[in-house]
C-alpha positions as CSV (number, residue, x, y, z in Angstrom):
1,X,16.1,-16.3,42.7
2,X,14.6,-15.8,39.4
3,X,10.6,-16.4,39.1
4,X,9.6,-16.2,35.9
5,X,6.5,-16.4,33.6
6,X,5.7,-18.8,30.9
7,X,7.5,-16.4,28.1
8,X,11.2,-17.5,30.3
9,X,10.5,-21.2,28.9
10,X,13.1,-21.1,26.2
11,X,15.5,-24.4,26.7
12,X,18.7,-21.9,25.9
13,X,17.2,-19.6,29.3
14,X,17.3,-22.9,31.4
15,X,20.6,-24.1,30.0
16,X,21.5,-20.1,30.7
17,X,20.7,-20.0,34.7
18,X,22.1,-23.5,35.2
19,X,25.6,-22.6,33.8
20,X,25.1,-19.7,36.1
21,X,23.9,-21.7,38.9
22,X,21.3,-19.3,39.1
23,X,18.6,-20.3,41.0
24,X,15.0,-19.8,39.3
25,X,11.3,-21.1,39.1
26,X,9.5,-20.7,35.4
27,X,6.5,-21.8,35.1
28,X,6.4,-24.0,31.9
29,X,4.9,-22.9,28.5
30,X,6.2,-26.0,26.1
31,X,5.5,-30.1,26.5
32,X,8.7,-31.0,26.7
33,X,9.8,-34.6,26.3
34,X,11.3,-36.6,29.6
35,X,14.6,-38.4,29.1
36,X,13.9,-41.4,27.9
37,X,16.0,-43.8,30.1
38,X,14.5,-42.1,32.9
39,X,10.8,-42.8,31.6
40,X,12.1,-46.8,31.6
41,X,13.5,-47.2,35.0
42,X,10.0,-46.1,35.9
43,X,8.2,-48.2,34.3
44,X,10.3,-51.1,34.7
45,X,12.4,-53.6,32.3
46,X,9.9,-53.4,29.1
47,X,9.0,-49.9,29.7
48,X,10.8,-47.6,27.1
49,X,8.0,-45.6,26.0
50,X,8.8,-41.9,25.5
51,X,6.8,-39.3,27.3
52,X,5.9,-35.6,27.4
53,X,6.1,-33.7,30.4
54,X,3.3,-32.8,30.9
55,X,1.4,-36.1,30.2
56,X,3.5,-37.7,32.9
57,X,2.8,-35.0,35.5
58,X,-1.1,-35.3,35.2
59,X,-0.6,-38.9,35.9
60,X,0.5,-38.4,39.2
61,X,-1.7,-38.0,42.4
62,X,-2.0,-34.8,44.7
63,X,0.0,-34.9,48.1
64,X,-0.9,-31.4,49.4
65,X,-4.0,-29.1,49.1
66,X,-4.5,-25.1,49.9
67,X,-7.1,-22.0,48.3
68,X,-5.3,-19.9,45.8
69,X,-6.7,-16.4,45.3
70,X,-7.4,-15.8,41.4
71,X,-7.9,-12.2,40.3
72,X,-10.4,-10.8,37.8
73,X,-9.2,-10.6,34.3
74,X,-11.1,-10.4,31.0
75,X,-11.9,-14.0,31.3
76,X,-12.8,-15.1,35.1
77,X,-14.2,-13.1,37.9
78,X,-12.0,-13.0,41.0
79,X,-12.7,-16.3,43.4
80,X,-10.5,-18.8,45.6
81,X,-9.3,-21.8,44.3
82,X,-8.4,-25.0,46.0
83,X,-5.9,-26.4,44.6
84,X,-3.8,-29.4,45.0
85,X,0.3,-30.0,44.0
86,X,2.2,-33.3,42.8
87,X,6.0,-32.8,42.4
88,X,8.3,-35.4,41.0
89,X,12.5,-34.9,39.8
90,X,12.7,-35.2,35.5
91,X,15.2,-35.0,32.9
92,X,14.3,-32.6,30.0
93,X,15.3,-33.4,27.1
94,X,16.5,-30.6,24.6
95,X,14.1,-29.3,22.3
96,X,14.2,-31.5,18.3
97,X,13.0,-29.7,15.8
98,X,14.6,-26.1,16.7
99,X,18.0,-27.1,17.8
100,X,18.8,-23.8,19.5
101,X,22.0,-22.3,21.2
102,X,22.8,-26.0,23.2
103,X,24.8,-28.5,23.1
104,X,21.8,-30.9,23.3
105,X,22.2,-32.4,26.7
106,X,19.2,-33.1,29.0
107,X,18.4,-30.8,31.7
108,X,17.9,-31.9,35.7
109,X,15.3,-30.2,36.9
110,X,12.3,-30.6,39.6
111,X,8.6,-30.4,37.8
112,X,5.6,-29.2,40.1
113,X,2.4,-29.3,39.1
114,X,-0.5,-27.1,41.2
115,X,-4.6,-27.7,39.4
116,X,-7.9,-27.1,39.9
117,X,-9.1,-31.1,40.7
118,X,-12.6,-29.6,41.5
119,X,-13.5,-26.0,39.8
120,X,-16.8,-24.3,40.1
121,X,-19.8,-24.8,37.4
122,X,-19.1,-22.7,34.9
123,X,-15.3,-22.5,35.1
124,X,-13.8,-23.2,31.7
125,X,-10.1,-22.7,32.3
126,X,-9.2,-24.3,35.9
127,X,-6.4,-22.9,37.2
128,X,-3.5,-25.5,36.6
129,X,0.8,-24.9,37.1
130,X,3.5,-26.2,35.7
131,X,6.6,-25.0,37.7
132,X,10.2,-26.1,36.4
133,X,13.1,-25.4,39.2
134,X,16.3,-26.1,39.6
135,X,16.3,-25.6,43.5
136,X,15.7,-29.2,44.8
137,X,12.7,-30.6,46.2
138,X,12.9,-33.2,48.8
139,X,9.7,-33.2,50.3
140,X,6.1,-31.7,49.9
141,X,6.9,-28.9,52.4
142,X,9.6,-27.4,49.8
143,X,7.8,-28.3,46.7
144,X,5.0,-25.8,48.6
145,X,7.5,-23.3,49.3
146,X,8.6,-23.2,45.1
147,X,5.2,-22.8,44.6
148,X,5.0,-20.2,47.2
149,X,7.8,-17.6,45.4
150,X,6.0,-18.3,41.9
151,X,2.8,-17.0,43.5
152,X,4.2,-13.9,44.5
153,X,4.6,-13.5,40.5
154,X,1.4,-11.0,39.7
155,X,3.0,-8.5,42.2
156,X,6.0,-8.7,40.1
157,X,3.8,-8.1,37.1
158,X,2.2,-5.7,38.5
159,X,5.6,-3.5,39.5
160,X,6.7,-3.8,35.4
161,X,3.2,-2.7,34.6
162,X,3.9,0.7,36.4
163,X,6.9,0.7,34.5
164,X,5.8,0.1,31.2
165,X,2.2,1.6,31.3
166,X,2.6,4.1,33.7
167,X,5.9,5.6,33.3
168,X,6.2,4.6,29.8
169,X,9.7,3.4,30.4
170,X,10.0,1.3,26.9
171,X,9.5,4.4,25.0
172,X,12.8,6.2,26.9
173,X,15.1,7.3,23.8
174,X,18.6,7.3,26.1
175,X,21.0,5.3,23.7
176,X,23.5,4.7,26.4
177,X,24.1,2.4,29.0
178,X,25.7,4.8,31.6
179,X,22.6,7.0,30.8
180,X,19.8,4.3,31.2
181,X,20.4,2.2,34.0
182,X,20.4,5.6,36.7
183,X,17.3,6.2,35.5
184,X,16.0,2.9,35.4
185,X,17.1,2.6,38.8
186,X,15.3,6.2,39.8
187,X,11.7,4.7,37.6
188,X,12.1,1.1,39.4
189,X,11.8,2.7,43.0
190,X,8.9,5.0,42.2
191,X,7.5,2.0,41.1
192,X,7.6,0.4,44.1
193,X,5.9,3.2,45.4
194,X,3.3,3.2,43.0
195,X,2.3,-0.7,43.4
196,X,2.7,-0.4,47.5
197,X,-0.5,1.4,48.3
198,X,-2.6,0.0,44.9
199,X,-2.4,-3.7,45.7
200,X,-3.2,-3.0,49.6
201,X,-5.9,-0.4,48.3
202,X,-8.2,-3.0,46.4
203,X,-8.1,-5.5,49.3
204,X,-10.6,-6.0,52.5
205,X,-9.9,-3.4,55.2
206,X,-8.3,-0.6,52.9
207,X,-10.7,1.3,54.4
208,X,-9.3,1.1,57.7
209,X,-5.9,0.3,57.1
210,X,-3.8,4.1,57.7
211,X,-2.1,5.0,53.9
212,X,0.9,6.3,56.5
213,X,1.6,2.2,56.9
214,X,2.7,2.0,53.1
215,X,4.3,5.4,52.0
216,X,5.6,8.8,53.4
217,X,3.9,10.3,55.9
218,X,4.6,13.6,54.3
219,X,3.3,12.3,50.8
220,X,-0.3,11.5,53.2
221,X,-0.1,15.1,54.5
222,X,0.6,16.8,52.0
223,X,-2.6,15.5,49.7
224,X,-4.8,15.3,52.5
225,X,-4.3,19.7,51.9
226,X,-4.7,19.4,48.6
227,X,-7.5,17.5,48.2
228,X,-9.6,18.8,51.4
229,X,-7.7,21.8,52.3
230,X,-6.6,20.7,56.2
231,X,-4.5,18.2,56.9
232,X,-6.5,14.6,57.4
233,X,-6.1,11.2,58.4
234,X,-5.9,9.3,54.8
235,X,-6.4,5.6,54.6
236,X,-4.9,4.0,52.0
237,X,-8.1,3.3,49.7
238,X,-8.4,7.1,50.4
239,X,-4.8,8.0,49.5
240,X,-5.0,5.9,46.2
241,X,-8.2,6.8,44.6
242,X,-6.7,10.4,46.2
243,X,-3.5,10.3,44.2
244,X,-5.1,8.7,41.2
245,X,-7.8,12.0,41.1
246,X,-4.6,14.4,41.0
247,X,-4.3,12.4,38.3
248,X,-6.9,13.2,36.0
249,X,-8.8,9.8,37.4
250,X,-12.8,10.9,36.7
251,X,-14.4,7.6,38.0
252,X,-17.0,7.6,34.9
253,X,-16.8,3.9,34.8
254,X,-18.7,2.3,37.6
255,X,-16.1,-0.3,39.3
256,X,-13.4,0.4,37.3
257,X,-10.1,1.3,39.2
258,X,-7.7,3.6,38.6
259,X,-5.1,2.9,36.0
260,X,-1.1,2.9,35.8
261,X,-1.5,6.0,33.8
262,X,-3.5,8.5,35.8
263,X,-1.7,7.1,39.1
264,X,1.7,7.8,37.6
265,X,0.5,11.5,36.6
266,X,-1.0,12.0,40.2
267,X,2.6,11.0,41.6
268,X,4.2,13.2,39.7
269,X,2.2,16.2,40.8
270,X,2.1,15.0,44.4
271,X,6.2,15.0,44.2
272,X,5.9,18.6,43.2
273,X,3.9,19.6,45.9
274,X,6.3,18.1,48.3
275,X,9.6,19.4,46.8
276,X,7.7,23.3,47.4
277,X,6.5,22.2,50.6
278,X,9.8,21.0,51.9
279,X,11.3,24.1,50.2
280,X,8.6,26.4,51.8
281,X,9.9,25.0,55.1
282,X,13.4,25.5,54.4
283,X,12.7,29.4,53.5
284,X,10.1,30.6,55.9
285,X,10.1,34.2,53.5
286,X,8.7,32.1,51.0
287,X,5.4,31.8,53.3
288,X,2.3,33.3,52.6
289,X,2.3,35.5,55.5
290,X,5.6,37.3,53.9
């Protein structure tokens, strides 16, 4: 399953995963045109009048509701959303006016559209979803569920932002493919480790929450010494702002959290200290007492 942002909605990358049979959900970025003997069996004999995407989509009414939780960017302050969802099967039709690498043929797909029917004064961008799949959609239980795997999406983002940011993999100069993709691999699951105790850090009840729930015990034991000099209990707020000050992380900004940068720096360290501390254990001469 491939979920995908609005910079995947290239006619060529749809024409791409369904020659695959790939399965995938992109949320749409272009108004693309319906087929247009689609758009008249709908609208009956004298019907005929071509569409956009889009425009036919807003026309529909909402079957389902739910709250969407919308984080804080430069834009919008973090709130819940309630949203509603209308699904419907279309035919796209190719794109005109840049032909592309196609053959021209319409695409089958299922559109699902999530909005904001109701935002908060003050608002000026309600939240609203276009979602393109080619998994089928029968009722509004699995149009939910596509929904569901596209809204899992900013943790996705959030995993190539500690690549990118943090680790700086983009500006790696291996020229090889045998010589990238190991380390790739190596980068992608330190990743993971990086974006497991941040996202669960900035929610209600990090405070609480044990840091030995979401990575290596050892990790927890180790920085609890280095930080406080005895070994301590670390929650996972604790362990992340924690990690993030082995870092470099200073704090100077009221609010502001720790960045992919400082986070990645603390890792690196705290992998240090664990590779002597695991060595230390191995060679008891190494010990202070010796």
């Amino acid at each position: 399953m491939d979920v995908c942002d609005r910079a995947a909605d290239t006619f060529e990358y749809l024409l791409f995963m369904a020659r695959q049979r790939r399965s995938h959900v992109i949320r749409s970025k272009h108004d693309r045109a319906r087929d247009e003997g689609e758009v008249q069996a709908e609208a009956g004999e004298g019907g005929g009048k071509r569409v956009r995407l889009r425009e036919s989509m807003r026309g529909l009414p909402g079957t389902a509701s739910w709250q969407v939780s919308i984080s804080a960017n430069k834009k919008q302050v973090a709130r819940t959303a309630t949203v509603t969802m209308a699904w419907r099967r279309v035919r796209v039709m190719a794109p005109e006016r840049w032909p592309g690498e196609h053959d021209g043929s319409p695409l089958e797909l299922w559109a699902i559209r999530v909005w904001e029917p109701d935002p908060p004064e003050g608002i000026k961008e309600p939240l609203e979803w276009l979602l393109l799949t080619n998994v089928p959609v029968q009722d509004d239980a699995q149009a939910r569920e596509r929904v569901a795997w596209y809204e899992r999406r900013p943790v996705v983002e959030e995993f190539h932002k500690a690549q990118k940011t943090g680790m700086g993999m983009e500006a790696m100069r291996l020229q090889t493919r045998s010589g990238l993709e190991p380390l790739v691999g190596l980068l992608s699951i330190l990743a993971v480790t990086l974006v497991n105790p941040r996202g669960p850090a900035r929610r209600e009840g990090a405070d609480a929450r044990p840091a030995q729930e979401v990575v290596d015990p050892l990790w927890v034991k180790v920085l609890s010494v280095r930080l406080h000099e005895e070994e301590r209990e670390l929650s996972v707020r604790e362990f992340t702002l924690g990690l993030a000050r082995l870092g470099g992380y200073m704090n100077r900004r009221r609010g502001a959290w720790p960045g992919w940068i400082v986070l990645w720096r603390g890792l690196t360290k705290l992998l240090n200290l664990v590779e002597y501390e695991s060595a230390r254990a191995k060679c008891p001469h190494l010990s202070p007492e010796h």
